[in-house]
C-alpha positions in Angstrom: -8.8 13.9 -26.5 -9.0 17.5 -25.1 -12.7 16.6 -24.0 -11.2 13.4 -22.2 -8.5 15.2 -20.6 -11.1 17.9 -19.0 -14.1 15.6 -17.8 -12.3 11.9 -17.4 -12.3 9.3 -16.6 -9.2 8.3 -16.7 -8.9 5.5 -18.6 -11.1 7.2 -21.4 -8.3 10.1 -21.4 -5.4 7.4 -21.0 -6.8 5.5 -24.3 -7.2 9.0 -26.1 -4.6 10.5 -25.7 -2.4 6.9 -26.9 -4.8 6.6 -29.9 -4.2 10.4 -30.4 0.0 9.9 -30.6 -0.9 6.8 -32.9 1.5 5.1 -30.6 1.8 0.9 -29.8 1.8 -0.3 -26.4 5.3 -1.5 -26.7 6.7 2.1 -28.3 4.6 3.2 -24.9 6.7 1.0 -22.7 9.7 1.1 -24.6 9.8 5.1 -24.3 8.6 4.8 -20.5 12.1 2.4 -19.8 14.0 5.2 -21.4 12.5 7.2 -18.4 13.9 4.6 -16.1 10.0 3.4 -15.0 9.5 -0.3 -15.7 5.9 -0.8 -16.3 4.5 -3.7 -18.6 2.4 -3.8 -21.8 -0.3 -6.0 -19.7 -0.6 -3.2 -17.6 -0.9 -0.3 -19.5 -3.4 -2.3 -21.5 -5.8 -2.9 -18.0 -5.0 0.7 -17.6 -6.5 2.5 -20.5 -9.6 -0.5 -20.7 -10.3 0.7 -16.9 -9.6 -3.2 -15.9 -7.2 -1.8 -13.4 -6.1 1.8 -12.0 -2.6 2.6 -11.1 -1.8 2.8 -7.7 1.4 2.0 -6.2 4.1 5.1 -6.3 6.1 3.0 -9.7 2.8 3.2 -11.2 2.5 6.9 -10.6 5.3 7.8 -11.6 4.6 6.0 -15.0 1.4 8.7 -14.9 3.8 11.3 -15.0 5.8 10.2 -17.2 2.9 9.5 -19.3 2.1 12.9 -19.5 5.3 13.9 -21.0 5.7 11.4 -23.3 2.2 12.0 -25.1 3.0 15.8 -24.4 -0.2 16.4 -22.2 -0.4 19.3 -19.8 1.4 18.3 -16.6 -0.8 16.6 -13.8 -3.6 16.4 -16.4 -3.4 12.6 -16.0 -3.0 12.3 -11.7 -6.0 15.1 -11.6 -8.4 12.3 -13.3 -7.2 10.0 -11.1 -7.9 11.8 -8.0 -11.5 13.5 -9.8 -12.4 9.7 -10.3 -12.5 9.0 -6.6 -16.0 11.0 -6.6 -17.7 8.6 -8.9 -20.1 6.5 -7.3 -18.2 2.9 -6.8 -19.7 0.4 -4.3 -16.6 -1.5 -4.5 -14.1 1.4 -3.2 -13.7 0.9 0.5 -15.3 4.0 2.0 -12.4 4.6 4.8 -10.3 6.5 2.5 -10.7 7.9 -1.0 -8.9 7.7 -4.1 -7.4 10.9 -3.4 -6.1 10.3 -0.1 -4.3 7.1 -1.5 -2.7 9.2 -4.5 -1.4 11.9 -1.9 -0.3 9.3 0.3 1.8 7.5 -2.2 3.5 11.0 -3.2 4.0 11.8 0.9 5.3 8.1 1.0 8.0 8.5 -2.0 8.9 12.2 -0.1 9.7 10.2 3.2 11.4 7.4 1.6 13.9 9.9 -0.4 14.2 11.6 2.9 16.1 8.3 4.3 18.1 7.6 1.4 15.8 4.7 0.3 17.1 3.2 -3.0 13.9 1.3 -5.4 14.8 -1.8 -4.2 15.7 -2.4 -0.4 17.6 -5.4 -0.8 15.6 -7.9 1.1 12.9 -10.0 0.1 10.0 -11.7 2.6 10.3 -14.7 3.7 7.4 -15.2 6.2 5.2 -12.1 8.4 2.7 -12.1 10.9 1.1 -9.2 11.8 -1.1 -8.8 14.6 -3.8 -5.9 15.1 -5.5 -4.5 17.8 -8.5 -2.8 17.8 -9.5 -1.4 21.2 -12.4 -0.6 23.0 -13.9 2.5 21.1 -13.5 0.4 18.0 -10.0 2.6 17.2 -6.7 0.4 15.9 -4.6 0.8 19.2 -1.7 -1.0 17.7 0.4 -3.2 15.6 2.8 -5.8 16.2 5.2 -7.7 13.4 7.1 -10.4 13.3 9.4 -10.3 10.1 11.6 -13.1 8.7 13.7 -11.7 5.1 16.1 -12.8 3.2 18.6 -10.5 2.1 19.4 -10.4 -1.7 22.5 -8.0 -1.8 25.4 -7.6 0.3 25.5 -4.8 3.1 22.0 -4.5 4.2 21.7 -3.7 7.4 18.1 -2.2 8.0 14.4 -1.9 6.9 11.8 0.5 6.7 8.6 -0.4 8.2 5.6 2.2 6.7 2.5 3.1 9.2 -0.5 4.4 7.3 -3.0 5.5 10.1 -6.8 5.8 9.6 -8.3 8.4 8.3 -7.7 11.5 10.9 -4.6 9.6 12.8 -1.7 11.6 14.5 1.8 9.8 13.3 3.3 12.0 15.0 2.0 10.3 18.5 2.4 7.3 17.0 5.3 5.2 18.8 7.4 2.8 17.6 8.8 -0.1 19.0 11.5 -2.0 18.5 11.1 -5.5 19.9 13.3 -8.0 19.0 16.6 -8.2 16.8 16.5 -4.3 15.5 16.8 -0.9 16.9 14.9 2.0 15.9 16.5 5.2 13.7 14.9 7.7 12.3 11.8 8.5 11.8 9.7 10.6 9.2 5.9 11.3 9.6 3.2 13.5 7.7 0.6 14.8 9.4 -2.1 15.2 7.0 -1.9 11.5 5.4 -1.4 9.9 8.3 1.9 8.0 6.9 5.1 7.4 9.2 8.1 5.6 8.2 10.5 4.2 10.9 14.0 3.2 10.0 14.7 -0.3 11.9 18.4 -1.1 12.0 20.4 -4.6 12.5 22.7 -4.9 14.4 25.2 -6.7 11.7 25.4 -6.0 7.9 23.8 -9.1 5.8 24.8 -10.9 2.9 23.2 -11.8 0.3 21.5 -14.7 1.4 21.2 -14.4 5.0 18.2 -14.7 6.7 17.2 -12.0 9.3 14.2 -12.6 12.0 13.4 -9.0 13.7 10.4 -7.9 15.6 8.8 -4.3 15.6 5.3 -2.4 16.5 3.8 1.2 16.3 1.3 2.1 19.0 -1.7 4.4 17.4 -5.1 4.6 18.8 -4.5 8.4 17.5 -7.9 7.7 14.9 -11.6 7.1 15.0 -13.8 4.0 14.7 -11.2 1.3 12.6 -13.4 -0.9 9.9 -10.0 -2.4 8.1 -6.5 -3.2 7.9 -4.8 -3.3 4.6 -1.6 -4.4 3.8 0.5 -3.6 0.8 2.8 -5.6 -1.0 4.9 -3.9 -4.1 6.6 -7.4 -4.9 5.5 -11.1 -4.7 7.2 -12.6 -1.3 6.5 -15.8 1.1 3.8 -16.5 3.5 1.7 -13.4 5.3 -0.6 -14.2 8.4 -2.5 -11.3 9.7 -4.5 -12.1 12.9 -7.2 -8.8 14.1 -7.9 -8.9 18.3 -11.2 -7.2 19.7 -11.8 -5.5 22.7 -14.2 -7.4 24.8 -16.8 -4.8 25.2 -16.2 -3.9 21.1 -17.0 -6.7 18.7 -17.7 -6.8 15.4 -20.8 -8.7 14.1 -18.8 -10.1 10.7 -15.7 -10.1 9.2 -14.0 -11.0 5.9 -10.8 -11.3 3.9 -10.6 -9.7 0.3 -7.3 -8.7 -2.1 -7.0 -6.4 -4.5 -4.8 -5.7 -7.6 -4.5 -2.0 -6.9 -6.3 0.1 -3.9 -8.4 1.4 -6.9 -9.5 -2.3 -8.3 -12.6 -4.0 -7.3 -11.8 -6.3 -4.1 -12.0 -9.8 -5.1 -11.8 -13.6 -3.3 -14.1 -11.8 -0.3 -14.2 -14.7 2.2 -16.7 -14.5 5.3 -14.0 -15.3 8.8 -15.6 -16.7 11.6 -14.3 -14.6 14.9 -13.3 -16.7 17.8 -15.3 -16.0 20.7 -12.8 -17.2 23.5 -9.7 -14.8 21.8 -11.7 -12.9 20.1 -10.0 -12.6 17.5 -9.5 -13.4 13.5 -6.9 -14.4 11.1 -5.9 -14.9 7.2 -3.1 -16.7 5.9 -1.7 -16.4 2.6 0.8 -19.0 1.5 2.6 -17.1 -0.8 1.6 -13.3 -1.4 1.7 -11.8 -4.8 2.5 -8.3 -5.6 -0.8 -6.1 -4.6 -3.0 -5.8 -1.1 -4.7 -8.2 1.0 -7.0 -7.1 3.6 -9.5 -7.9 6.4 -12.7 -5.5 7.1 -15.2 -5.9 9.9 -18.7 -4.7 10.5 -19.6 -3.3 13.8 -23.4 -3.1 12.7 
């Protein structure tokens, strides 16, 4: 275990250091609930086979907690995660490592605790459709949503929209825009990941049940040449559309959809797009989204 713990990978280390406490995958998720992080036997099973890689801030927090309950020096676990992002992998996107994504999450959880966020927001998708713009030195200018959500709880009266930039973006030039049906609060950025969070607020509190159709943007342009757009989804929710315009003068010669399980799992479903020449543009539609990331990347060579 100790020569897991100091060379990786993670999963190895993961599946020693269980073997090594002689605990079952339940006591494992049993004792992980008694920390108040809800993570299922299916998935610590992917994790310690290396099938999948945990991602998504829940999932690093039940790292962490890992490490306490089978009493392993602290960040022992999240250091293998982040070593492993130097391993050869022709299926990792190359726009931003493994590392980038596990300090992101963290900067994302900071933000989020800095506006109050509680673990569940109280609203749950109904439809989205985002559209991207990638301008004329191939950088993503901008963003536009439309969001339709159905609020779960009583008393919800906003939502926090989360801008990850590419790799060597500025959030804080980054503008955000409230279109339609919300108003825009606060705002929390961090320079070195690139991740802003903008509080959008309604204009009347919702009950549980009521539907909500708002409309927001963030102007960027602040990065280099764009080669993707991913979008997240921490819960299964209704239909995503994602449609991707071109600059005239900047088109890409291919494009294609993929989805992941984590931002660390191999990208599965790829689908060649076919660009249309008189909008110049591309879209994906995904009926009902489950909990993980879709994307779209492009070629510009």
């Amino acid at each position: 275990m100790a020569t897991a713990l100091r060379t990786g990978p993670f999963h190895v280390a993961l599946r020693a250091a269980i073997a090594a406490r002689r605990l079952p995958l339940q006591r494992v998720r049993h004792h992980l609930a008694r920390a108040g992080v809800q993570v299922g036997v299916t998935s610590l099973s992917y994790w310690q086979q290396g099938a999948r890689r945990p991602q998504r801030a829940e999932s690093l927090r039940a790292v962490r907690a890992l490490e306490e309950i089978l009493r392993l020096p602290e960040e022992s676990l999240i250091r293998l995660l982040a070593k492993d992002d130097e391993r050869p992998d022709a299926e990792r996107p190359a726009a931003r490592s493994y590392r980038s994504l596990v300090e992101a999450s963290d900067v994302l959880q900071s933000l989020l605790a800095d506006l109050e966020a509680p673990r569940d927001g109280g609203l749950h998708t109904v439809g989205h459709h985002e559209r991207v713009r990638i301008g004329a030195h191939r950088e993503l200018l901008g963003r536009d949503s439309q969001h339709v959500v159905r609020a779960h709880k009583d008393g919800i009266d906003r939502y926090l929209a989360i801008h990850h930039g590419d790799p060597g973006s500025a959030p804080e030039h980054v503008e955000v825009r409230a279109l339609e049906n919300c108003r825009t609060g606060r705002v929390r950025w961090h320079h070195d990941t690139g991740v802003l969070v903008a509080e959008l607020l309604f204009d009347a509190r919702l009950r549980a049940g009521d539907t909500h159709l708002f409309c927001y943007g963030f102007e960027d342009g602040t990065a280099g040449t764009s080669t993707e757009y991913v979008r997240s989804f921490s819960f299964a929710g209704g239909q995503y559309a994602l449609q991707v315009r071109f600059a005239e003068n900047a088109l890409p010669v291919r494009c294609h959809r993929f989805t992941q399980h984590s931002a660390a799992a191999p990208r599965l479903g790829r689908q060649e797009l076919t660009l249309s020449g008189s909008h110049r543009s591309v879209h994906l539609v995904e009926p009902q989204v489950r909990a993980g990331l879709i994307g779209m990347g492009w070629d510009w060579q």
